[in-house]
C-alpha positions as a LaTeX table, in Angstrom:
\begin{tabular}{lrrr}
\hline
Residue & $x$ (\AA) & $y$ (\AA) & $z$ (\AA) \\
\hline
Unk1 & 2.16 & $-22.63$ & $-12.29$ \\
Unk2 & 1.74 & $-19.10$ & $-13.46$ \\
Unk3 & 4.92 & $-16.38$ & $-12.72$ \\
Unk4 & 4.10 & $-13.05$ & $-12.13$ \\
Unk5 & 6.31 & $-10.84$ & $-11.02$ \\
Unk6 & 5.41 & $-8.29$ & $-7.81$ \\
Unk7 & 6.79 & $-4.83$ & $-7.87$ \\
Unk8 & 8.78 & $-5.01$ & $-4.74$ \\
Unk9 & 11.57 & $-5.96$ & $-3.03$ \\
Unk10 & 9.48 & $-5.72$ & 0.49 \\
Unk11 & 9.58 & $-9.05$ & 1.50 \\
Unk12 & 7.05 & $-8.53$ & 4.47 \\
Unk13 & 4.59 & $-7.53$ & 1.50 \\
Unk14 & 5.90 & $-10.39$ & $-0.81$ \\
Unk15 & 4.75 & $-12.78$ & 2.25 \\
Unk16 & 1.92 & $-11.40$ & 2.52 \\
Unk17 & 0.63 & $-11.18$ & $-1.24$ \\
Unk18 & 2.05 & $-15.57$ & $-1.36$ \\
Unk19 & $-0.51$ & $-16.08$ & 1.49 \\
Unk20 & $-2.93$ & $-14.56$ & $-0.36$ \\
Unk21 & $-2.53$ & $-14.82$ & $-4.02$ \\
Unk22 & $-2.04$ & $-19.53$ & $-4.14$ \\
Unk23 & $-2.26$ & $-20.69$ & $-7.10$ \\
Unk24 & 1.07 & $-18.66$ & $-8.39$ \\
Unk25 & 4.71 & $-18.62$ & $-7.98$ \\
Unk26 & 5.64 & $-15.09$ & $-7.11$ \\
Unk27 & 8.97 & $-13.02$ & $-7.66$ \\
Unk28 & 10.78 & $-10.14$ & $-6.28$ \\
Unk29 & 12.05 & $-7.90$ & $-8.75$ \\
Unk30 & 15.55 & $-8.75$ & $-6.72$ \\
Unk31 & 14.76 & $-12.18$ & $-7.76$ \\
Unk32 & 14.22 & $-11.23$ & $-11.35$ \\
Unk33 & 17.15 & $-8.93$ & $-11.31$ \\
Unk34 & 14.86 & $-5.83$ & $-12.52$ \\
Unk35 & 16.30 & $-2.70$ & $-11.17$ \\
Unk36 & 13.79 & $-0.23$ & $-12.73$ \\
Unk37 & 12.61 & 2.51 & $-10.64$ \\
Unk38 & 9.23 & 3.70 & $-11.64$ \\
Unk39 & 8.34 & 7.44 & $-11.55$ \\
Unk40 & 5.45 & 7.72 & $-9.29$ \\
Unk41 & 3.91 & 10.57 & $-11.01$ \\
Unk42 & 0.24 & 10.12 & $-11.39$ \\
Unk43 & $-2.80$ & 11.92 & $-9.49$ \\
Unk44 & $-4.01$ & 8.57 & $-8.40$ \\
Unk45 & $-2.96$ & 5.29 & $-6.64$ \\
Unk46 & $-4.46$ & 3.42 & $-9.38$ \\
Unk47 & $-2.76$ & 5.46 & $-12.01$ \\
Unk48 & 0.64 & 4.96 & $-9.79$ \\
Unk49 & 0.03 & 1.14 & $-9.82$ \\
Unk50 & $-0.91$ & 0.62 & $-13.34$ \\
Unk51 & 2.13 & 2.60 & $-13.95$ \\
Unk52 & 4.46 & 0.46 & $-12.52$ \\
Unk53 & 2.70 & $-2.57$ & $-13.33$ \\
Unk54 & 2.82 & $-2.06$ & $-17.06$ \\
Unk55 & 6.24 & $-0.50$ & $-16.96$ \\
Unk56 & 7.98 & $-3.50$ & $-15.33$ \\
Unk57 & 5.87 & $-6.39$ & $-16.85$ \\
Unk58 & 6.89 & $-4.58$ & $-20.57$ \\
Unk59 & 10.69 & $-4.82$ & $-19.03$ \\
Unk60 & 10.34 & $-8.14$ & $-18.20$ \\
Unk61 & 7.92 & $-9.58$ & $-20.83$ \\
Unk62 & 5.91 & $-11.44$ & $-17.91$ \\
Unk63 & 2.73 & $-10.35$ & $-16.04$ \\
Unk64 & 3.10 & $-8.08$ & $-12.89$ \\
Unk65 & 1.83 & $-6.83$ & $-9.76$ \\
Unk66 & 2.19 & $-3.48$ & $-8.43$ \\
Unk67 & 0.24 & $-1.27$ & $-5.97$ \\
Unk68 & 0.61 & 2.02 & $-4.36$ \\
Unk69 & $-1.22$ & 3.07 & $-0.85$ \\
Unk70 & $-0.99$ & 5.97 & 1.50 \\
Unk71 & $-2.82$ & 7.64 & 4.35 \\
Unk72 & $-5.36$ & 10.28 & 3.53 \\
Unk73 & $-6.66$ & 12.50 & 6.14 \\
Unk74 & $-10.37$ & 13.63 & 6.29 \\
Unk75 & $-9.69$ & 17.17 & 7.39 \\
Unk76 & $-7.31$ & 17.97 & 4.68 \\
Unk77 & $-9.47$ & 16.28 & 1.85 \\
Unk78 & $-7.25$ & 13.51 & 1.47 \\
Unk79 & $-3.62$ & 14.43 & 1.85 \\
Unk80 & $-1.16$ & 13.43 & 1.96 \\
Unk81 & $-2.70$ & 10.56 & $-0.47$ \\
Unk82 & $-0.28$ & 9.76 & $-2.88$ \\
Unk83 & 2.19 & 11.82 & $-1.13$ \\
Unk84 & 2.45 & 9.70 & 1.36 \\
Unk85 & 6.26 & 8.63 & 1.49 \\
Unk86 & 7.33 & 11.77 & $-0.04$ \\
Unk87 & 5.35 & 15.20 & 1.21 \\
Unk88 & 8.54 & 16.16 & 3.13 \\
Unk89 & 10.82 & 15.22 & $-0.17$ \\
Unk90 & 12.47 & 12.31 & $-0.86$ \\
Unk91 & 14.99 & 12.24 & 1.81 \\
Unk92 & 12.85 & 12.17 & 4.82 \\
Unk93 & 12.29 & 9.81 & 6.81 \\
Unk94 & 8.86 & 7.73 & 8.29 \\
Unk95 & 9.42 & 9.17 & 11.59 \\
Unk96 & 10.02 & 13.03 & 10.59 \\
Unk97 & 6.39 & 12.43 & 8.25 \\
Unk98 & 4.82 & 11.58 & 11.10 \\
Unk99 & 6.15 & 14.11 & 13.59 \\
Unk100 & 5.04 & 16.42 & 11.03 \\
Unk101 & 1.02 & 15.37 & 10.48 \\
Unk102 & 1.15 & 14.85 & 14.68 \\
Unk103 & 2.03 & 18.63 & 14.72 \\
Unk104 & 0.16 & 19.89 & 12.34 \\
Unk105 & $-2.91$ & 17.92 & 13.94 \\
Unk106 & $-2.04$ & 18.97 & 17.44 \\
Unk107 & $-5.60$ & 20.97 & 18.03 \\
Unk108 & $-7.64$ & 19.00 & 16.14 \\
Unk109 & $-9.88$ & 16.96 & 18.41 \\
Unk110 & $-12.29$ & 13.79 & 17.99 \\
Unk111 & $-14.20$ & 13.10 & 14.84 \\
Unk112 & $-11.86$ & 15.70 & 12.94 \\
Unk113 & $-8.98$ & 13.31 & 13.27 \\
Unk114 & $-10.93$ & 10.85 & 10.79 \\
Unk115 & $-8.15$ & 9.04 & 8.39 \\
Unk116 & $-7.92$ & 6.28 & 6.16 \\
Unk117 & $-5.63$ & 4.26 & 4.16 \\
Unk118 & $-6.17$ & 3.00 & 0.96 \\
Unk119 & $-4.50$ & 0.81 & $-1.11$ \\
Unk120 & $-4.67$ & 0.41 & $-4.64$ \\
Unk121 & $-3.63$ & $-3.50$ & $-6.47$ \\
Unk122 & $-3.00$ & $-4.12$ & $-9.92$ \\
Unk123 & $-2.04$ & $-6.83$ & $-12.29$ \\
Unk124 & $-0.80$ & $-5.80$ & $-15.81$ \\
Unk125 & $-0.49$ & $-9.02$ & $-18.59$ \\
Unk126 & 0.00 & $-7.43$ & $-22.50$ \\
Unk127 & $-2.43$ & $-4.93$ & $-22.10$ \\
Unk128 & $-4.70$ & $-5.96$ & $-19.75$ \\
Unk129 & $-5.50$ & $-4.87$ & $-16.23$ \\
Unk130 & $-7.39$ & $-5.60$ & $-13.20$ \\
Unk131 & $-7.64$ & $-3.40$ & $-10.54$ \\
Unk132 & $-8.46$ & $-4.44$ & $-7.28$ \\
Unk133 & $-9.17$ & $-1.49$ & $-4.05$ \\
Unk134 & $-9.08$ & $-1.64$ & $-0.13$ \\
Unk135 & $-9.73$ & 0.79 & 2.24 \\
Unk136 & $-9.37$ & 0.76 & 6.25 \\
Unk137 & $-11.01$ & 3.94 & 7.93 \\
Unk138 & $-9.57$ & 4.87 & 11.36 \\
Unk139 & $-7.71$ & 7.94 & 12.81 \\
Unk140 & $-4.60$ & 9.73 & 13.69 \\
Unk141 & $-3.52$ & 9.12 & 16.89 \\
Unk142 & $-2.59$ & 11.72 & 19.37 \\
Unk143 & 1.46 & 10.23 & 20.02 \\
Unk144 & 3.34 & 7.90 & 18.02 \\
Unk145 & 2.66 & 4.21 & 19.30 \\
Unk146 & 3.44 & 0.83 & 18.68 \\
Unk147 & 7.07 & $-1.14$ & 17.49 \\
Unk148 & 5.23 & $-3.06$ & 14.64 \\
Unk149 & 5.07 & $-1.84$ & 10.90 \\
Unk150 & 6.62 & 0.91 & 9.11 \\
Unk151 & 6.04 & 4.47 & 7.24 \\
Unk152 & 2.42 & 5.79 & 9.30 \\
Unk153 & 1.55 & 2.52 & 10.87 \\
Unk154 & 2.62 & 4.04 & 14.32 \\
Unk155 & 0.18 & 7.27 & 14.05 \\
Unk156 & $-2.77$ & 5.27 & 12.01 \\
Unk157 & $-5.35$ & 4.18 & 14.75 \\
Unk158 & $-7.96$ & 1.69 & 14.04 \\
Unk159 & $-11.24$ & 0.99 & 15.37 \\
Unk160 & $-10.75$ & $-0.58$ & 18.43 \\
Unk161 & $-7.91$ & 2.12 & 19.42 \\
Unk162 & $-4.47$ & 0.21 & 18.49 \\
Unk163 & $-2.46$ & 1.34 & 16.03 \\
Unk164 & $-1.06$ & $-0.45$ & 13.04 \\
Unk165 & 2.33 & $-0.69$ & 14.78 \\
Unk166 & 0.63 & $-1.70$ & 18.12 \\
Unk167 & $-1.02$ & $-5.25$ & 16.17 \\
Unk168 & 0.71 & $-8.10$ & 15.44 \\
Unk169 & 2.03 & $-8.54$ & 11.84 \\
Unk170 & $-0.20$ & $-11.95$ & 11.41 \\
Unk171 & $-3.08$ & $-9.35$ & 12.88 \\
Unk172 & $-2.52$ & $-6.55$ & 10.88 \\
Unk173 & $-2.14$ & $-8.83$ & 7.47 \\
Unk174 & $-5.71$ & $-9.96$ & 8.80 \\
Unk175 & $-7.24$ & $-6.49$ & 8.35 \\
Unk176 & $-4.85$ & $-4.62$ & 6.02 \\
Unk177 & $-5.78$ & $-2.27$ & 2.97 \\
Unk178 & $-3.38$ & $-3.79$ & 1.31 \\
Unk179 & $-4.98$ & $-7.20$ & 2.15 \\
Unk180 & $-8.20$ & $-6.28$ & 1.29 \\
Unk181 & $-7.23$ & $-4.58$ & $-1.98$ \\
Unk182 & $-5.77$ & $-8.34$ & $-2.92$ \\
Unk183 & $-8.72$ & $-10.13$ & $-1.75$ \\
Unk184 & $-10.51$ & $-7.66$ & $-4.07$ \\
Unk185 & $-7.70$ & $-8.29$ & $-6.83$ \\
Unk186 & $-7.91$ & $-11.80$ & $-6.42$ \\
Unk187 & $-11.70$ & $-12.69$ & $-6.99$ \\
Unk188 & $-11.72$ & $-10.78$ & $-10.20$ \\
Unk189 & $-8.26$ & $-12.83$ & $-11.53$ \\
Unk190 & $-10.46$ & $-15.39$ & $-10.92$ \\
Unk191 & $-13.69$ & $-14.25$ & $-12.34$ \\
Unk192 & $-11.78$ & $-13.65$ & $-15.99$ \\
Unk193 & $-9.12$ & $-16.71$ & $-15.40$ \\
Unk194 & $-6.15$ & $-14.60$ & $-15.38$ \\
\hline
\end{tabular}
């Protein structure tokens, strides 16, 4: 069976990406003792991604996956994008983010709260990628809710008015960007037998 190693040491995202991507054994860089941070300095998710995929399958001479998401808000064309974990600097944390964007957001009403988060999944094997893409629209809730999740999930509000930190983790793996940016990744690692 085919290693690849997956750019994280998230193990609620390593679970997720084994339930969806069969067929492989997948590692943790923890597992594969790889302690490289990757500079997230690109303008796009994709560019992030295939960043740190390339970076850390070239490290570890085996093929990789890596991704990079964030929440982009309508109103402000798209930030904070791939800002996401970091438009406060480096040392903040989830909760002061989203105290922040609830703030700034506080007179915005209905339609103007529009959001979505995107997620952005690559594998990287000696040169070659493939690039797979999900997106969830929603919007940014009026209070922080929910005990689920992590980083925005508790200001991100779906369609049928939960947040992400209000579902379930089985539920939210069911609808995720990130799980339909693997879906995506996964039929075309199919499609050219990667």
């Amino acid at each position: 069976m085919k290693e690849i190693v997956v750019a994280t040491n998230n193990q609620g995202k390593l679970k997720e990406i084994k339930e969806i991507l069969q067929g492989y054994t997948l590692r943790s860089l923890e597992e594969m003792n790889c302690h490289i941070e990757v500079l997230e300095d690109q303008d796009t998710f994709e560019g992030n991604a295939k960043k740190k995929a390339r970076e850390i399958s070239e490290q570890l001479h085996m093929p990789c996956i890596a991704d990079d998401s964030g929440l982009c808000i309508d109103i402000y064309e798209g930030w904070p994008g791939i800002y996401t974990a970091r438009f406060l600097g480096n040392n903040t944390t989830p909760r002061e983010r989203n105290e922040y964007i609830l703030e700034k957001m506080k007179n915005v009403e209905g339609q103007q709260r529009r959001a979505r988060v995107k997620c952005c999944m690559v594998y990287y094997e000696e040169g070659q990628y493939i690039v797979g893409n999900g997106e969830i629209q929603g919007k940014i809730a009026q209070n922080r809710r929910g005990k689920n999740g992590f980083g925005f999930d508790e200001i991100f509000e779906i369609e049928d008015g939960r947040t992400y930190a209000e579902l379930s983790i089985e539920e939210k793996n069911q609808i995720s960007h990130r799980r339909l940016a693997l879906q995506d990744l996964m039929d075309k690692m199919k499609k050219t037998h990667m």
